[in-house]
TORKOLVEX-858493 format. One record per residue: residue in three letters; z, x, y of N, C-alpha, C in turn; residue number from 1. Coordinates in nm, 2 decimals. Layout:
<recs>
(rec "ALA",(Z,X,Y),(Z,X,Y),(Z,X,Y),NUM);
...
</recs>
This chain:
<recs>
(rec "UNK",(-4.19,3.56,-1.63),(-4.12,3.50,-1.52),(-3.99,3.43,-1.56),1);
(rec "UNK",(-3.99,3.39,-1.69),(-3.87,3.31,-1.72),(-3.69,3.42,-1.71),2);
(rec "UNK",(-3.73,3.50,-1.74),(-3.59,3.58,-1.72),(-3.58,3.60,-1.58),3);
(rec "UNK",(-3.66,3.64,-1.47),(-3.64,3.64,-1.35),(-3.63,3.53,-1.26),4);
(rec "UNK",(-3.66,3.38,-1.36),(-3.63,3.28,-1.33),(-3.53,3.27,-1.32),5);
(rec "UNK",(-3.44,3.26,-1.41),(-3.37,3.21,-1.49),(-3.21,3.29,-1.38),6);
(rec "UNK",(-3.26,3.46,-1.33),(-3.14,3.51,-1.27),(-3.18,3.43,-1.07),7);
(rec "UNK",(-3.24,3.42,-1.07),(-3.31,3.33,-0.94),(-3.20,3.17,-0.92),8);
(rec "UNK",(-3.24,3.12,-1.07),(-3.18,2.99,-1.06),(-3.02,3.04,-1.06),9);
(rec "UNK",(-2.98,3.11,-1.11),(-2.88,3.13,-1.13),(-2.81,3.20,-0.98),10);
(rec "UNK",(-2.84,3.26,-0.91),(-2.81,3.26,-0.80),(-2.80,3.15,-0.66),11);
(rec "UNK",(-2.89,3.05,-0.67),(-2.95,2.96,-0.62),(-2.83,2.84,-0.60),12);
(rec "UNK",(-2.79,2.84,-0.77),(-2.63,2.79,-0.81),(-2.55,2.83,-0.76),13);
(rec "UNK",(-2.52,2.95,-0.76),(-2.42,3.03,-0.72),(-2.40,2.97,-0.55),14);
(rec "UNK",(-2.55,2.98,-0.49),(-2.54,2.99,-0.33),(-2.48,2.87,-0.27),15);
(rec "UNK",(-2.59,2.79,-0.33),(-2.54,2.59,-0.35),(-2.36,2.60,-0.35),16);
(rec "UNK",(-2.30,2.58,-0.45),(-2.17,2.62,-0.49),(-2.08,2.69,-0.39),17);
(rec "UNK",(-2.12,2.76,-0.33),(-2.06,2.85,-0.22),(-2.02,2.77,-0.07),18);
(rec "UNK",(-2.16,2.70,-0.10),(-2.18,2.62,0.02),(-2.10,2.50,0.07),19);
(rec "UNK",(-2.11,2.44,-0.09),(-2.03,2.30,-0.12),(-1.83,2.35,-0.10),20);
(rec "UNK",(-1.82,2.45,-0.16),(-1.68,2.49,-0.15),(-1.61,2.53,-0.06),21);
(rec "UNK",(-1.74,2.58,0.05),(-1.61,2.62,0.13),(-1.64,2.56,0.28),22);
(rec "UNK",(-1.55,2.46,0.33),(-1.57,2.37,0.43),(-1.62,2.45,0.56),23);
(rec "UNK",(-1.60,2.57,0.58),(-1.66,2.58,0.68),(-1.80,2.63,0.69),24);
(rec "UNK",(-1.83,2.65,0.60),(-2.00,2.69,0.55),(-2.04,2.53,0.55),25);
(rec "UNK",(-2.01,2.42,0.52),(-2.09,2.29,0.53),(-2.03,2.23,0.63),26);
(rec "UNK",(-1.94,2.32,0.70),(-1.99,2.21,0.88),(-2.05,2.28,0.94),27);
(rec "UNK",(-2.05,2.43,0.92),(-2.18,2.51,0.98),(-2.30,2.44,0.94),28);
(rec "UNK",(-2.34,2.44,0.80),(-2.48,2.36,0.77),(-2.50,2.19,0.84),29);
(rec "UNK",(-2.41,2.15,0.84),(-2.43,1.98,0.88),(-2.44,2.03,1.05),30);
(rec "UNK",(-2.44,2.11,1.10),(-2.41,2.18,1.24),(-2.56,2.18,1.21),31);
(rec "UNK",(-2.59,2.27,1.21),(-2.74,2.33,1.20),(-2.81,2.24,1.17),32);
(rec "UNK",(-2.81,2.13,1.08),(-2.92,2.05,1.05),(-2.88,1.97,1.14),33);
(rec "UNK",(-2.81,1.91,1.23),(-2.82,1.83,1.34),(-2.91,1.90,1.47),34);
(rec "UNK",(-2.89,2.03,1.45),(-2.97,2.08,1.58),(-3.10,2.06,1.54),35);
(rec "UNK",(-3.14,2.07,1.40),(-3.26,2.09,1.39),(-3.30,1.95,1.37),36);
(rec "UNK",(-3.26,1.83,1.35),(-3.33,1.71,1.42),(-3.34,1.69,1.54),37);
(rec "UNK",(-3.21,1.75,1.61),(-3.25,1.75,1.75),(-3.37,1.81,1.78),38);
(rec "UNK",(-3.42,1.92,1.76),(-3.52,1.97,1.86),(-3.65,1.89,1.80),39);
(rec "UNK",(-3.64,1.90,1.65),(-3.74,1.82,1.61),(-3.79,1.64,1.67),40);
(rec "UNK",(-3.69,1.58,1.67),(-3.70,1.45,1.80),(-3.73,1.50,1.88),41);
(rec "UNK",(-3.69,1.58,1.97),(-3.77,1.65,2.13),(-3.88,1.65,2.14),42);
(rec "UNK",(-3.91,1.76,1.99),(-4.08,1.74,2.02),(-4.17,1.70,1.95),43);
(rec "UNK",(-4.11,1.55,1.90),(-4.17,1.41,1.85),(-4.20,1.32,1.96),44);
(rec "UNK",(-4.09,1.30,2.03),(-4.05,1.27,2.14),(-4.19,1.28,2.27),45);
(rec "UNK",(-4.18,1.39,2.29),(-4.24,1.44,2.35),(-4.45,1.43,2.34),46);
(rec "UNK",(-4.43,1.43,2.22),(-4.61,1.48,2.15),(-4.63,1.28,2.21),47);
(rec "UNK",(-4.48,1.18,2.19),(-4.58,1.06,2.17),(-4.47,0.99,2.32),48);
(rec "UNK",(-4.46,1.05,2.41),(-4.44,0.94,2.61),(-4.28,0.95,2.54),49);
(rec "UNK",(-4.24,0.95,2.46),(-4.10,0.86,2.42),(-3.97,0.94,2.48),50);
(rec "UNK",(-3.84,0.94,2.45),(-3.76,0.97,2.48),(-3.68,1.04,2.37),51);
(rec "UNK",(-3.61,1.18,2.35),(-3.56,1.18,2.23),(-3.44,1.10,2.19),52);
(rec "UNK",(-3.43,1.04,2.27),(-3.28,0.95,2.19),(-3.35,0.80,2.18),53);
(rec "UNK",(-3.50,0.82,2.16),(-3.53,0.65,2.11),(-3.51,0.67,1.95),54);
(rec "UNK",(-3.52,0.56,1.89),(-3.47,0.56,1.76),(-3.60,0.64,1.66),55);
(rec "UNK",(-3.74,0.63,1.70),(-3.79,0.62,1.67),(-3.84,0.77,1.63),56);
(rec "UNK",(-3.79,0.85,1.73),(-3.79,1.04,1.69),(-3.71,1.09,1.63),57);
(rec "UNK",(-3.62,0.99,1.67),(-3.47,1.01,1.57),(-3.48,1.01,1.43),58);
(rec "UNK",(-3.52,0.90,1.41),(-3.58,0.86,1.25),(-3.69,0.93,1.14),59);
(rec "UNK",(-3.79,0.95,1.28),(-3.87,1.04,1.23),(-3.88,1.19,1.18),60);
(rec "UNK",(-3.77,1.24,1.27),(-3.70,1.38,1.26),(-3.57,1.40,1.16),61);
(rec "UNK",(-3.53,1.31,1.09),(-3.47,1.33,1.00),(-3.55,1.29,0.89),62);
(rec "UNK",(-3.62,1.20,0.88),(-3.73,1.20,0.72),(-3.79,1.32,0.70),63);
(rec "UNK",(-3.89,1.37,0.82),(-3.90,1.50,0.79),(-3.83,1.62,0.75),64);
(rec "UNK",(-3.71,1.62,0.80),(-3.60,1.76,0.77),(-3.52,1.72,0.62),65);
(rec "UNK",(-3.56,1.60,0.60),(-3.49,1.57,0.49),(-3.58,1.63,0.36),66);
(rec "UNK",(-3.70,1.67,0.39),(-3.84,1.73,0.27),(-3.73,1.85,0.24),67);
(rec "UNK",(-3.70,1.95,0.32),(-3.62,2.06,0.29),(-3.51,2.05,0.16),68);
(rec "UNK",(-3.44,1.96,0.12),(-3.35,1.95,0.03),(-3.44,1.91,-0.11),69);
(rec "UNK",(-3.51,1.82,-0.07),(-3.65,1.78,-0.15),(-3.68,1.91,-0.22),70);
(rec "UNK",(-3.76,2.04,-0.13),(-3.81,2.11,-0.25),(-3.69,2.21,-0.29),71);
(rec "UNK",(-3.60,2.18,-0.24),(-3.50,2.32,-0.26),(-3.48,2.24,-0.45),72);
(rec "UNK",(-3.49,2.16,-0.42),(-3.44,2.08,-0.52),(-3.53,2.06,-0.66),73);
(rec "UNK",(-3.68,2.06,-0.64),(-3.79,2.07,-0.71),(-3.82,2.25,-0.74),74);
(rec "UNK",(-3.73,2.33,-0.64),(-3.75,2.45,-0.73),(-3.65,2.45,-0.82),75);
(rec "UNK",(-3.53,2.40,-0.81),(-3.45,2.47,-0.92),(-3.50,2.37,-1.03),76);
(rec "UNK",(-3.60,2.25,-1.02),(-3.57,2.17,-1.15),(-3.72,2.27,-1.20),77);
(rec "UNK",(-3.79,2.31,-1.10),(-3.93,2.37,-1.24),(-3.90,2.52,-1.20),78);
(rec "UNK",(-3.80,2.58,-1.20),(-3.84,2.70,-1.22),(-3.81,2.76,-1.35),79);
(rec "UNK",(-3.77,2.73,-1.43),(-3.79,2.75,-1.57),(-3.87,2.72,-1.66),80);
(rec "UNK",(-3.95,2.62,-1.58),(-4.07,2.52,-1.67),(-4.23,2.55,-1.67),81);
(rec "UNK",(-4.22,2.69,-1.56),(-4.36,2.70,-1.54),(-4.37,2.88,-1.54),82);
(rec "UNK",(-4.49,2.95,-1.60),(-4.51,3.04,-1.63),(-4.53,3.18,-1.48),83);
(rec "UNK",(-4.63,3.07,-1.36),(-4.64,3.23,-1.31),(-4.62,3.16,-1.13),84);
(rec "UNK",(-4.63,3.23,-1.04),(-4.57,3.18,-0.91),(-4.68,3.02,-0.84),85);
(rec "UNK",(-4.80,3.10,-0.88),(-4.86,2.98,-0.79),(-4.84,2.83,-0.92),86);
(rec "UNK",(-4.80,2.89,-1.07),(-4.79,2.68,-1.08),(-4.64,2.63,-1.02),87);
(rec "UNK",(-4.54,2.74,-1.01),(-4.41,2.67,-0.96),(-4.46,2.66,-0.79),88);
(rec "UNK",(-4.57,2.73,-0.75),(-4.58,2.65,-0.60),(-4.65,2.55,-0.58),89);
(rec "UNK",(-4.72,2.46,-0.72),(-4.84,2.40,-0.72),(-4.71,2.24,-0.76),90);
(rec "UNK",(-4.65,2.25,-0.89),(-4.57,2.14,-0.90),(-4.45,2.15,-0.81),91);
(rec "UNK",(-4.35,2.22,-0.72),(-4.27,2.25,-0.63),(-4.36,2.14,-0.53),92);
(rec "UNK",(-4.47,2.20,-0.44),(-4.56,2.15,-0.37),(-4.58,1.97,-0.38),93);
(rec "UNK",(-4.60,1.94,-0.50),(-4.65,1.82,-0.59),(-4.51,1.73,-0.56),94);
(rec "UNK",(-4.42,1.80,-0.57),(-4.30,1.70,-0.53),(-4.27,1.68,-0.37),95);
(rec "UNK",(-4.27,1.75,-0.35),(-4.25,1.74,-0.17),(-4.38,1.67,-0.11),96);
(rec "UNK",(-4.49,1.69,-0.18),(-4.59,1.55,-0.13),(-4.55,1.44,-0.18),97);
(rec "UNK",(-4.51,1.40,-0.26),(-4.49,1.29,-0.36),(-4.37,1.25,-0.24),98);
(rec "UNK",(-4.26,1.30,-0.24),(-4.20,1.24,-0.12),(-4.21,1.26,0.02),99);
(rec "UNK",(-4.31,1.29,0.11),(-4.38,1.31,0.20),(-4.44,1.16,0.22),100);
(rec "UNK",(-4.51,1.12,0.09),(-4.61,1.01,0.10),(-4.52,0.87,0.10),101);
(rec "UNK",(-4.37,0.91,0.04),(-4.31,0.77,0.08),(-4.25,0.74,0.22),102);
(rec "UNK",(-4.25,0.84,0.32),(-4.21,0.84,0.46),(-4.36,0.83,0.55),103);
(rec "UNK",(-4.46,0.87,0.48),(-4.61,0.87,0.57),(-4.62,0.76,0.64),104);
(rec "UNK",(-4.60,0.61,0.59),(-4.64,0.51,0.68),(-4.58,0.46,0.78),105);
(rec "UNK",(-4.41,0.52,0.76),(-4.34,0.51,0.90),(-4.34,0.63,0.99),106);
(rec "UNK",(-4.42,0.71,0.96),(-4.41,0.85,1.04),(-4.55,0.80,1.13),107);
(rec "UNK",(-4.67,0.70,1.05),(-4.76,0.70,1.14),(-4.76,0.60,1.24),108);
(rec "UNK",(-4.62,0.49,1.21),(-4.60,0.35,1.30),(-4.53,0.45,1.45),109);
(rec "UNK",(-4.56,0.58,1.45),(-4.41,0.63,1.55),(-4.52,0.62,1.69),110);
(rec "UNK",(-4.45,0.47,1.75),(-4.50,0.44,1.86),(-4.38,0.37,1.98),111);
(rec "UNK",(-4.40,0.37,2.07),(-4.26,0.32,2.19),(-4.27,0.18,2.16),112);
(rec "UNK",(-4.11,0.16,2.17),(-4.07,-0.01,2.11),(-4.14,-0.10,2.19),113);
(rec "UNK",(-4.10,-0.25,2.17),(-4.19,-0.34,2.22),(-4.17,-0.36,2.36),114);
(rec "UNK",(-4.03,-0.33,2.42),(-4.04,-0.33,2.55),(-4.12,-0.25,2.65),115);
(rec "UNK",(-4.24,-0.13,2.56),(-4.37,-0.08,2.65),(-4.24,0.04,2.66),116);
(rec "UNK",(-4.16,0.11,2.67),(-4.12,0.27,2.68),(-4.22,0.33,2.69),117);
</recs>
């Protein structure tokens, strides 16, 4: 796995780099991830009486979308460090829980503010 790692990571770089350099590829991306908090608040929003522009789906929907950079990021640090697919999906995994578990307790307070909403 490490040579096919190794041309993986190296593309991954390549893609990252692509992204960062050319301004209109990262306001397409900051585009896109705003939509996708948006819909994600909608239906946070939604699952708990609230409104998507309370702060509280808002907040919620961006800790969650934020896991996504998390594992992109935990694959390129172990994909040279582990031998066959399920251990890079087992410590890959292992990090995105690990930071999962530091947003858990405010993901479970997601209740309408004190004025009763």
């Amino acid at each position: 796995m490490n040579g096919a790692a190794t041309i993986l990571e190296t593309q991954l770089v390549r893609f990252v780099m692509l992204i960062r350099s050319t301004p209109s590829l990262r306001a397409y991306q900051r585009d896109t991830d705003d939509r996708q908090v948006a819909v994600a608040a909608e239906v946070l929003a939604r699952r708990n009486g609230m409104s998507p522009d309370d702060p509280e789906p808002q907040v919620a929907a961006a800790a969650l979308l934020a896991l996504w950079p998390v594992q992109f990021r935990a694959l390129r640090k172990h994909l040279n460090l582990v031998r066959t697919p399920e251990e890079l999906h087992d410590v890959v995994s292992a990090d995105v829980q690990r930071a999962a578990r530091l947003i858990d307790t405010g993901l479970n307070s997601l209740t309408p503010g004190p004025l009763g909403r």
